[in-house]
C-alpha positions as CSV (number, residue, x, y, z in Angstrom):
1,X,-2.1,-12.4,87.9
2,X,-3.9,-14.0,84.9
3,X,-3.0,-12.9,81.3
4,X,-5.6,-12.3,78.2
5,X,-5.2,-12.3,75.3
6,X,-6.6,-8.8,74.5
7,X,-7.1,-5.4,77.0
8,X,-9.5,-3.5,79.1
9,X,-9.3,-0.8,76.3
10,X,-10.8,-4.0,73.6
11,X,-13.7,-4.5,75.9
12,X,-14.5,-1.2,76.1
13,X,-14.3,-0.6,72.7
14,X,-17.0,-3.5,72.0
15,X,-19.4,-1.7,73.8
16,X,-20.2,0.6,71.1
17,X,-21.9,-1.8,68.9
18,X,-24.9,-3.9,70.0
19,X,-24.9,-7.5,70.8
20,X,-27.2,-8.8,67.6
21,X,-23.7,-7.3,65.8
22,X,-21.2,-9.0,67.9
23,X,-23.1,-12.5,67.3
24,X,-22.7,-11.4,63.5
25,X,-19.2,-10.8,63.6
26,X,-18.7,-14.2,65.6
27,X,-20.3,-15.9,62.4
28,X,-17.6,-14.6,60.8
29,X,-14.8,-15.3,62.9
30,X,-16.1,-18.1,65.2
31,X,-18.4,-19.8,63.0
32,X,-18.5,-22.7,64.7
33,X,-20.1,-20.8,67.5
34,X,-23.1,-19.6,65.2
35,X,-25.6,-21.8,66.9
36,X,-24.6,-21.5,70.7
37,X,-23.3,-19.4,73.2
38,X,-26.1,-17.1,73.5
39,X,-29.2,-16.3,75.8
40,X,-32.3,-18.2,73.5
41,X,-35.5,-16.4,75.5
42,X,-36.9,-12.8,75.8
43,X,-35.1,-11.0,78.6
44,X,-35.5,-7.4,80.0
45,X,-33.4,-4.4,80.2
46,X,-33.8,-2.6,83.1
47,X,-32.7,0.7,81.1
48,X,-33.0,-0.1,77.4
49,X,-31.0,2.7,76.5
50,X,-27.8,2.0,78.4
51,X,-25.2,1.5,76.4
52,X,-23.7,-2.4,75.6
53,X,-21.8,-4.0,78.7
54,X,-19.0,-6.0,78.1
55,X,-16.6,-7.8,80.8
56,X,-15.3,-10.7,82.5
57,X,-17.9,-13.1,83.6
58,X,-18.2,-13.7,87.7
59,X,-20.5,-16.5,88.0
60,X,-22.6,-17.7,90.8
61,X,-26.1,-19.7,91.4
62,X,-28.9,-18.5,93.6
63,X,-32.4,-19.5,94.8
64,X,-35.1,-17.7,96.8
65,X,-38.2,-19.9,96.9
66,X,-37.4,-21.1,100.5
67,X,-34.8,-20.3,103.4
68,X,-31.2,-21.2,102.5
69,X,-31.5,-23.7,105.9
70,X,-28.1,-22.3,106.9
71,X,-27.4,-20.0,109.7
72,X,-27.7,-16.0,109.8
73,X,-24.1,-16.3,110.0
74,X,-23.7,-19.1,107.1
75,X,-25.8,-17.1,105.3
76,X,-23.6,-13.3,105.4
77,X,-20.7,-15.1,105.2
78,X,-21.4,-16.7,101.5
79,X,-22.7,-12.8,100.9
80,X,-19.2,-11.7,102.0
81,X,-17.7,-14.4,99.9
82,X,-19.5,-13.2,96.4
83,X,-18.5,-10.0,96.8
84,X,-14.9,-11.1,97.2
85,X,-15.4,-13.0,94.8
86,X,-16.4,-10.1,92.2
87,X,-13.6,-7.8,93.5
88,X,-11.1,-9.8,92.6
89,X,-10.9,-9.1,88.9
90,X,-7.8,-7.1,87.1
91,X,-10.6,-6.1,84.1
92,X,-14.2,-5.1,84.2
93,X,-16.6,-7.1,84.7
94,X,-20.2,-9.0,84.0
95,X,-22.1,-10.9,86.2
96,X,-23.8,-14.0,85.4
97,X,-26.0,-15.2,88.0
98,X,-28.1,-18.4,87.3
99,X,-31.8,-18.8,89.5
100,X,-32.2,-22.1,90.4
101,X,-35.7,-22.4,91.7
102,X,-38.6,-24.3,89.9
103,X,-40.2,-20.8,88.5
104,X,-36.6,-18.7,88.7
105,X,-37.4,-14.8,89.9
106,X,-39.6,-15.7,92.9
107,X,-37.0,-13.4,94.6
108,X,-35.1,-10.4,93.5
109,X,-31.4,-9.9,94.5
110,X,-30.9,-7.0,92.1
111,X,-32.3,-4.1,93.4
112,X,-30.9,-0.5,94.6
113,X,-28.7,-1.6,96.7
114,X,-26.8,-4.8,95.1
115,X,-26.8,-2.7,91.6
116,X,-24.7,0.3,93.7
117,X,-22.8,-2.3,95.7
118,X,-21.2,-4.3,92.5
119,X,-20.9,-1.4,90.6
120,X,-18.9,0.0,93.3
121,X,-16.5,-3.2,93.6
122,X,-16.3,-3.1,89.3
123,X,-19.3,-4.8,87.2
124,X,-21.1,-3.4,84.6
125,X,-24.1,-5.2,85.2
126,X,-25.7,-8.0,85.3
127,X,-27.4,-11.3,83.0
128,X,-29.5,-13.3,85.0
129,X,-32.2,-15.6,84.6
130,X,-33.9,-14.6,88.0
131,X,-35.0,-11.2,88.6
132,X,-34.7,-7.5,89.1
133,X,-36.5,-4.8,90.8
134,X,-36.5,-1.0,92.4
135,X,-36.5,-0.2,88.3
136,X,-36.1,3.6,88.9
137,X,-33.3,3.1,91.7
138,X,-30.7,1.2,90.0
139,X,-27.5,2.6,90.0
140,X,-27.3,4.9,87.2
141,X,-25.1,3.2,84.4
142,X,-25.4,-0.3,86.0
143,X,-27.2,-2.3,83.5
144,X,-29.6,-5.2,84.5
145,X,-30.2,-7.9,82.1
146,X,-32.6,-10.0,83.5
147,X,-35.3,-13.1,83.0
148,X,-38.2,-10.8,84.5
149,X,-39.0,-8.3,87.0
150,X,-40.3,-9.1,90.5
151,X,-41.3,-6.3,93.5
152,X,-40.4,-9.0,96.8
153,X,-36.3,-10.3,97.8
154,X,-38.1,-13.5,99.0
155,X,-35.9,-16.0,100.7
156,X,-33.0,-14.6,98.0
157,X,-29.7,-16.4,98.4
158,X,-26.4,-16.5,97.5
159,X,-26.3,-20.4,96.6
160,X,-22.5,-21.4,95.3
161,X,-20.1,-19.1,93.4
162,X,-17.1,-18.8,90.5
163,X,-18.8,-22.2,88.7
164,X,-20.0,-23.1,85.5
165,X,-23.6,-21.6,84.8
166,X,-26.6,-21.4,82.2
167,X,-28.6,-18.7,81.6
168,X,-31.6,-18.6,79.3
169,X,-29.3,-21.4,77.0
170,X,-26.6,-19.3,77.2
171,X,-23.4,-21.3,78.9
172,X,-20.8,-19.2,81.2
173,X,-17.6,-20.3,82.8
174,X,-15.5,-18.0,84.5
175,X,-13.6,-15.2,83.3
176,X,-15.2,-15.9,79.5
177,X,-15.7,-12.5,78.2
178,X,-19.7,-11.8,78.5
179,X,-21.4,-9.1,76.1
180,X,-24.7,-7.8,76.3
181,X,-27.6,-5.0,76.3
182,X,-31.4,-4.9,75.5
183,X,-31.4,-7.9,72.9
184,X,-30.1,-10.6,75.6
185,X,-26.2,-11.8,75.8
186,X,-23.5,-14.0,74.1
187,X,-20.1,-15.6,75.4
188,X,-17.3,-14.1,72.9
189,X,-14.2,-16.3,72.6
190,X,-11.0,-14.8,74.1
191,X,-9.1,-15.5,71.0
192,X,-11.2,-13.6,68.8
193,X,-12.2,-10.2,71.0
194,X,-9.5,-8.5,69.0
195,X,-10.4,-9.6,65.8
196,X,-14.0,-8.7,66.2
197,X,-13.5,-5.2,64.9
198,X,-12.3,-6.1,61.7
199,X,-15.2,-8.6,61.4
200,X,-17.7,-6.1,62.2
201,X,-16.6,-3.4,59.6
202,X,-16.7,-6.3,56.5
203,X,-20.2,-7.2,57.8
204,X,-21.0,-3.9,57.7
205,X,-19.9,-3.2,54.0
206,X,-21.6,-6.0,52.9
207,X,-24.7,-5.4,54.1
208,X,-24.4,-1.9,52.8
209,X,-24.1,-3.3,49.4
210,X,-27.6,-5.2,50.2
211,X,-28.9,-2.0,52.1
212,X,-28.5,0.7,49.5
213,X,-29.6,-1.4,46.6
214,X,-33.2,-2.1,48.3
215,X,-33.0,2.3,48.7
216,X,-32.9,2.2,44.7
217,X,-35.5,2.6,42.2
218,X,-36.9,0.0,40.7
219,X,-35.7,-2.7,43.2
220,X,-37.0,-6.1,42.3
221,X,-35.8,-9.4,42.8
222,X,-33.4,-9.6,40.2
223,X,-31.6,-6.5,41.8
224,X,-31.2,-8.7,45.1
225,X,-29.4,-10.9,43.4
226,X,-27.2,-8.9,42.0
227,X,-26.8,-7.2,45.0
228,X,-26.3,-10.5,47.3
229,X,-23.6,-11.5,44.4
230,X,-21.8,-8.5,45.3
231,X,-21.6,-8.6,49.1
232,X,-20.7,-12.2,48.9
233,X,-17.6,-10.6,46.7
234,X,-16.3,-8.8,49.8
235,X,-13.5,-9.5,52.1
């Protein structure tokens, strides 16, 4: 049984702030993480208005531009394999699955079915550089995260699992902690998921300071100084 350093109830509570907030509260607590450990291209959100997912990362590459060149049976049993593979997890989960081909998303593996599947066996959803499809059929609440959208499966393929992958710049090992909703994804530390809280409510005074001074009359540059002073004055 592996141990971490925070609980199922800490994830969940990250999912009520967006991801743009959790990479400002890693400046603050991780800021030698500022310029990494996020996707770095447009992605899209196969229901914008889900909430944030947040979870351990099951990883896994995948291609769909040509036939795997292994049997039928080769074939189901690496299918059977990654959804083992996902099961096995003590806490929710994200998965991160990285398209290999040339142009990735000739072929869709998230669809109806594989959204209703993994949600069943405990993800949240998925952050993928390939692609999605059957938009309106996802399983409702399963959130898809995805480089683009594409109608076809292709030759889709379940190429190796549970190893280091990169998505869209962002870098995912196993079991890192994944967070993410319309505005892409980042890799949070495990050390600092409980202190991100904290983080987030002094980011959120200080920009208040900054916020409700540009809502005043007569704001002019001298006033955002003043005002920038201040927030910098905060801990």
């Amino acid at each position: 049984m592996a141990h971490y350093p925070f609980t199922a109830a800490d994830l969940e509570a990250l999912r009520q702030w967006d991801t743009p907030t959790i990479c400002n509260a890693l400046e603050l607590v991780a800021p030698h993480r500022r310029g990494h450990g996020f996707t770095v291209r447009p992605m899209v959100a196969v229901d914008p208005k889900l909430p944030p997912i947040c979870g351990l990362a099951r990883t896994g590459t995948l291609r769909a531009a040509f036939p795997s060149g292994r049997s039928k049976e080769a074939d189901r049993a690496m299918r059977i394999a990654w959804y083992e593979y996902v099961a096995n997890a003590e806490l929710p989960t994200v998965v991160c699955l990285q398209d290999l081909d040339d142009t990735p998303g000739v072929g869709a593996f998230w669809g109806e079915v594989n959204s209703a599947v993994h949600q069943g066996l405990g993800a949240q959803g998925v952050v993928t550089n390939g692609s999605v499809r059957d938009l309106d059929m996802f399983a409702p609440g399963f959130q898809g995260i995805a480089g683009v959208v594409n109608p076809s499966h292709a030759y889709v393929h379940i190429v190796a699992l549970n190893l280091d992958v990169t998505i869209h710049g962002m870098q995912v090992r196993h079991d890192d902690v994944v967070h993410a909703d319309r505005h892409g994804a980042v890799v949070i530390p495990h050390d600092v998921v409980t202190k991100l809280p904290a983080a987030i409510e002094l980011g959120a005074r200080r920009e208040k300071v900054i916020l409700d001074m540009v809502k005043s009359p007569g704001f002019n540059v001298a006033k955002l100084k003043e005002a920038l002073s201040k927030a910098d004055d905060i801990h």
